[in-house]
N, C-alpha and C positions, 0 to 999 in steps of 0.2 A: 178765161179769156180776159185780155187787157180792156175792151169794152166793160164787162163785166164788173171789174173789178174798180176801177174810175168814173164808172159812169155815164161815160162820152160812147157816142156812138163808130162805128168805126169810118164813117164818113168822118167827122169830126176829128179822129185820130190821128187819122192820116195828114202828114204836115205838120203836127205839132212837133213841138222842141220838145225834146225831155224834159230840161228844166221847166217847164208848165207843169212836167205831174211830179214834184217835188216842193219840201218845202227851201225854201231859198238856204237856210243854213247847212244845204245837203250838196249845194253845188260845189265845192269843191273838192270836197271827196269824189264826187262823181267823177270831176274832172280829173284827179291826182291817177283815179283806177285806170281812165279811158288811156291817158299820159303810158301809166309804166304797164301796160297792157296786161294788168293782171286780172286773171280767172278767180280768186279767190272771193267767195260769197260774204257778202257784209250788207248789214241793215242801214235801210235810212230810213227816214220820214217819207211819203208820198202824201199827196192830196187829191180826192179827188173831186169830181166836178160838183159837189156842193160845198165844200171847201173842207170836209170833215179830215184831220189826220191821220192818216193810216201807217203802223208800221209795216214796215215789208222787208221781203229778201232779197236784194239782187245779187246775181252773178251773171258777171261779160262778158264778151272776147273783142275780139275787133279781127275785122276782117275786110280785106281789099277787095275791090273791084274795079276795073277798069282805074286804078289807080288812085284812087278813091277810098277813105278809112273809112268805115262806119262801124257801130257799135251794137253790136246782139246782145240782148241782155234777156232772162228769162226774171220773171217776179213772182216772189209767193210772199201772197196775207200774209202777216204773222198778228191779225189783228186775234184770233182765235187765241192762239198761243199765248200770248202778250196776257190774255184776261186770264186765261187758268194760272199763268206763272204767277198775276198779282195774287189770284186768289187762294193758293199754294202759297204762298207768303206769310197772308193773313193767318190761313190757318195754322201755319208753323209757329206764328208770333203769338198765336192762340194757346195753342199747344205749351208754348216755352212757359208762360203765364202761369198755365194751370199746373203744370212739372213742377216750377218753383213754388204755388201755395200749396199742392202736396206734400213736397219736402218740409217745406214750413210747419204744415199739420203735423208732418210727421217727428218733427223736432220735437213740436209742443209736449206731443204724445209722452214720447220717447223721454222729456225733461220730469213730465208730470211721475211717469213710472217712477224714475231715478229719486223722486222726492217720496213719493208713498214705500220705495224701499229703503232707504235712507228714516223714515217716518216709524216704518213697521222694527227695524232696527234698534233705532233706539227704544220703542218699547217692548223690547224684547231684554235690550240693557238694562232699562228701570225693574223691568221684571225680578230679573235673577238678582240685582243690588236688592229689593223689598228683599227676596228671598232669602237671602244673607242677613239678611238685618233679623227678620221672624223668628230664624233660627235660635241665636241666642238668647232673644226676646222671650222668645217659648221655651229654654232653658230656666231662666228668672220665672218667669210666671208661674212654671210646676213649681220649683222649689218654693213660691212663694204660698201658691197654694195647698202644700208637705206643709207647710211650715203653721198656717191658718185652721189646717185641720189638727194637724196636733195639738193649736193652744185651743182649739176649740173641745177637743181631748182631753184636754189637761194633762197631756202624755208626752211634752215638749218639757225639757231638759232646757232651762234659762241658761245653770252654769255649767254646763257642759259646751265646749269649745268645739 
């Protein structure tokens, strides 16, 4: 009920102008609709009788009588709507926040791996170079050791080439 919804009693109602349950920068839309008699639904501002803002729906017609236009309009709150679409918002902007320090996390991850395999790599390169290197090292060292034990033997051939 339009009482209901404004405030105002329907004693009260009765008589008023439109432009009373609007906010002033809605009048001329209102007026442009009443103008090209169009039915198409579109929001304004309303107030009601403690002066709070309300959004709402209207849709009109216009309709004669006795030669005479007047203006049918049906209104629905969209004060309900209007809070979940804000709040539907936030939590979308909430949402996106946490997406991107996910992502973010996930990079870090994702970077930190790329270094510990990169890391694990190259000791795995150092590796097989040592191992390379041991090899002929450990060649030397026997022969050095062949060669320690003989003169400890006395069984090493100085002039023997």
């Amino acid at each position: 009920m339009c009482s209901e919804l404004f405030g105002y009693t329907k004693a009260e109602l009765i008589g008023m102008n439109r432009f009373d349950l609007v906010h002033k920068n809605e009048i001329k839309k209102i007026r442009k609709k009443k103008q090209t008699n169009s039915q198409a639904s579109y929001e304004v501002i309303a107030i009601n009788k403690e002066g709070t803002l309300l959004p709402v729906l209207v849709r009109g017609s216009n309709i004669t009588k006795n030669n005479v236009t007047h203006r049918v309009s049906i209104i629905l709150d969209l004060t309900e709507l209007k809070k979940t679409q804000k709040a539907l918002e936030l939590l979308n902007k909430d949402l996106a926040i946490k997406v991107i320090e996910e992502v973010d996390k996930n990079k870090k991850k994702d970077l930190q791996l790329l270094h510990q395999a990169r890391h694990a790599q190259m000791g795995e390169l150092i590796n097989m170079i040592a191992h390379q290197w041991r090899q002929p090292l450990n060649a030397i060292a026997a022969t050095i050791m062949n060669i320690q034990l003989q003169l400890s033997l006395e069984k090493f051939d100085l002039d023997k080439k």
